[in-house]
C-alpha positions as a Markdown table, in Angstrom:
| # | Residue | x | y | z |
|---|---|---|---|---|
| 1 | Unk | -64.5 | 19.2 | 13.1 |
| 2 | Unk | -65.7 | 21.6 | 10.3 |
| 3 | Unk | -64.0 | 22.0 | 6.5 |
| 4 | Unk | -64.5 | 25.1 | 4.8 |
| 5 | Unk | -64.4 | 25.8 | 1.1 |
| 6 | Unk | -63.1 | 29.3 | -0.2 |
| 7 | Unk | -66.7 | 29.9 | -1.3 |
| 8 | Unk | -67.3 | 30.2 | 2.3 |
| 9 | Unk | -69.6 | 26.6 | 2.5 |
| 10 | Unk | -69.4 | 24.6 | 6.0 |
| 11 | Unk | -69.5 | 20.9 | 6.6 |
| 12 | Unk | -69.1 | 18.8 | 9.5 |
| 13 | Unk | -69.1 | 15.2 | 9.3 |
| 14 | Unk | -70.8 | 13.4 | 12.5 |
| 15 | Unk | -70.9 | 9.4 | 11.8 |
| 16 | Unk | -72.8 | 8.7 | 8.5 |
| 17 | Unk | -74.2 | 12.2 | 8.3 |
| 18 | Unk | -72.0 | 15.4 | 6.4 |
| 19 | Unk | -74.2 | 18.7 | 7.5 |
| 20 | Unk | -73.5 | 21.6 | 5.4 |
| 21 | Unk | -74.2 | 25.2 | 5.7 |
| 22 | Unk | -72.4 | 28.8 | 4.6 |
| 23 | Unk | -69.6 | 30.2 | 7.3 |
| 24 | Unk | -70.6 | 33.3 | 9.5 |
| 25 | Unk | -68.1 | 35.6 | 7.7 |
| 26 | Unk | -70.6 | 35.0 | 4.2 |
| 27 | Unk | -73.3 | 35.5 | 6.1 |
| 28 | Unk | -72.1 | 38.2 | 8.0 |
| 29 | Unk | -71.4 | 39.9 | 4.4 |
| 30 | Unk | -74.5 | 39.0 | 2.6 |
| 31 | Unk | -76.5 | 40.9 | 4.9 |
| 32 | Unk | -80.1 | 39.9 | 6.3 |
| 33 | Unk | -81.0 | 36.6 | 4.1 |
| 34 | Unk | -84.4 | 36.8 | 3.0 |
| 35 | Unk | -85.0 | 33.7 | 1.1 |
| 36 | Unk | -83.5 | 29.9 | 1.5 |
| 37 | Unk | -84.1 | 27.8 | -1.6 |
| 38 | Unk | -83.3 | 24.9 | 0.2 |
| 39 | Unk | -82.1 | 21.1 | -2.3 |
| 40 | Unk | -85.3 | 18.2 | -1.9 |
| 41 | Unk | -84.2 | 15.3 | -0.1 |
| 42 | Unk | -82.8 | 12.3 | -1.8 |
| 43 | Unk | -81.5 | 14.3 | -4.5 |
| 44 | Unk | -78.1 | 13.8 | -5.5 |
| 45 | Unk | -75.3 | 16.1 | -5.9 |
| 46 | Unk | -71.4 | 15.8 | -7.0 |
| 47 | Unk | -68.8 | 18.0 | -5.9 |
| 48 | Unk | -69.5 | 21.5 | -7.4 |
| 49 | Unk | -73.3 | 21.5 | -8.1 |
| 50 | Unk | -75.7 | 24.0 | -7.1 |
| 51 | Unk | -77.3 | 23.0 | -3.6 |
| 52 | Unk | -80.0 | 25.7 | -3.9 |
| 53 | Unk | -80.0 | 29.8 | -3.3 |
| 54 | Unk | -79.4 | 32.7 | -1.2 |
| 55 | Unk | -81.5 | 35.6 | -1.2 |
| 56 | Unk | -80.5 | 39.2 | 1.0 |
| 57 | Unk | -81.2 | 42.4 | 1.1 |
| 58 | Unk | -78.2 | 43.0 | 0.3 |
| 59 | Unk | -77.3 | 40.5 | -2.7 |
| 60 | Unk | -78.6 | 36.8 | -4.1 |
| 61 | Unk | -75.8 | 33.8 | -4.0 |
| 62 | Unk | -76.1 | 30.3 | -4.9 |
| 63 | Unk | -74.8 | 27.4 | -2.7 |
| 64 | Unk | -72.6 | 24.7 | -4.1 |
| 65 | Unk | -71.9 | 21.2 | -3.0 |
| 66 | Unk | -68.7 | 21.0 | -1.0 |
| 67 | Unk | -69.0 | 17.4 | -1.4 |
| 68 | Unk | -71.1 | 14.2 | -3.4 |
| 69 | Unk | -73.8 | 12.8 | -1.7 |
| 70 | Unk | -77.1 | 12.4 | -1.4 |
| 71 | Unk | -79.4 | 14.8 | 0.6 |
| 72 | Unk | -81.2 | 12.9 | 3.5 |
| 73 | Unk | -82.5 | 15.9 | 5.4 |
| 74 | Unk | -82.8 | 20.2 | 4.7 |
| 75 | Unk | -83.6 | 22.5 | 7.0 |
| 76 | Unk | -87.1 | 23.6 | 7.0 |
| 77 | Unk | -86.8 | 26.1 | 9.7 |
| 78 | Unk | -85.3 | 28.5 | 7.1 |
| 79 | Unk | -88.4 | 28.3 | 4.9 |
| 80 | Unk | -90.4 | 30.7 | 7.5 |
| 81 | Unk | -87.2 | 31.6 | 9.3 |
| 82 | Unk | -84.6 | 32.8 | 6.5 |
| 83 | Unk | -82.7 | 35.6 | 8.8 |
| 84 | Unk | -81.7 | 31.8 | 10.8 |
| 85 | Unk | -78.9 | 31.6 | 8.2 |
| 86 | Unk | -77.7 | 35.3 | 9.2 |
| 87 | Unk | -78.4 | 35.3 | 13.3 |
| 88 | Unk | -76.9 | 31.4 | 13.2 |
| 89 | Unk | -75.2 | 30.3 | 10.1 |
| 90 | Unk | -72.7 | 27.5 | 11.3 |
| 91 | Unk | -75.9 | 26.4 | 13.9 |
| 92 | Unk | -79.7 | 26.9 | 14.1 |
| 93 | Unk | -78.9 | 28.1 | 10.3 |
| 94 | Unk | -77.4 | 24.9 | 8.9 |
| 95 | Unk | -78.6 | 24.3 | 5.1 |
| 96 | Unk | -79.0 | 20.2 | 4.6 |
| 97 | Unk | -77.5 | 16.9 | 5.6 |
| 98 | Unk | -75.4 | 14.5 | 2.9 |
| 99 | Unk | -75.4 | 11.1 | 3.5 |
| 100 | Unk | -73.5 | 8.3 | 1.2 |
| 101 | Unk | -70.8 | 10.9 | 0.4 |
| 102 | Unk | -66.9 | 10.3 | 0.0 |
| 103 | Unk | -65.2 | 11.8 | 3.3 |
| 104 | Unk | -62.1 | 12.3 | 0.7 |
| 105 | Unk | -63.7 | 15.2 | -0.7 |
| 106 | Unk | -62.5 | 17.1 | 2.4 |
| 107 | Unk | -59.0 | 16.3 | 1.8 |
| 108 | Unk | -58.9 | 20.0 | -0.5 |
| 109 | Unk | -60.7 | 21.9 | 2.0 |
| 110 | Unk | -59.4 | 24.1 | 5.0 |
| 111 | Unk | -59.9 | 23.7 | 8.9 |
| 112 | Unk | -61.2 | 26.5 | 10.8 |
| 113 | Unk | -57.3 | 27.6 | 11.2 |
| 114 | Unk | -56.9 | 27.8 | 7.6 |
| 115 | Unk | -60.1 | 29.3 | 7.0 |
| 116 | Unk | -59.6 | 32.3 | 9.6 |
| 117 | Unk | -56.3 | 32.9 | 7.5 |
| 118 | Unk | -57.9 | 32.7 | 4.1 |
| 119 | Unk | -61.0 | 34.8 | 5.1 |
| 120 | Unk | -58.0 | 37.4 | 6.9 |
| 121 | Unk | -56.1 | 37.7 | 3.6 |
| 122 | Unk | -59.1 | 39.0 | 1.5 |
């Protein structure tokens, strides 16, 4: 199952793993992305940092961390292949992997049923 944030971040936690990445409607509004500045593994973040950066033709945007954890993997792909994050955002466009985070966290955010309804009252 997937949280969302109302900054439009993704995660989905699969066993000891938390993926996180920004939902189609952000990408779908930022335009072709550009650049990925992508978090180096093993660093750790707390609810609310800045994961790394977003660059379109459109606009720039900076990616925060929906929950603590520790990164364990990024995606590389978007380092050659940005427009990933704009053709695939909630797939192929995925921005890292948290492990030792606290599945709490998600307790604030919204399912993809509350999320179609936030994103449909902007």
């Amino acid at each position: 199952m997937k949280y969302y944030t109302e900054d439009h971040e993704w995660i989905e936690i699969v066993g000891s793993e938390a993926t996180i990445g920004l939902s189609e409607y952000a990408a779908d509004n930022m335009g072709e992305v550009t650049f990925v500045e992508l978090p180096e593994e093993n660093e750790d973040f707390i609810v609310g940092d800045r994961l790394g950066g977003i660059e379109s033709v459109d606009t720039s945007s900076d990616i925060y961390a929906p929950i603590s954890g520790t990164v364990s993997m990024v995606n590389e792909l978007l380092v050659d292949e940005p427009q990933l994050l704009s053709d695939s955002p909630e797939e192929k466009g995925w921005i890292c992997r948290l492990t030792d985070f606290d599945s709490s966290d998600v307790d604030d955010m919204m399912n993809e049923e509350e999320y179609i309804r936030y994103i449909n009252s902007l």
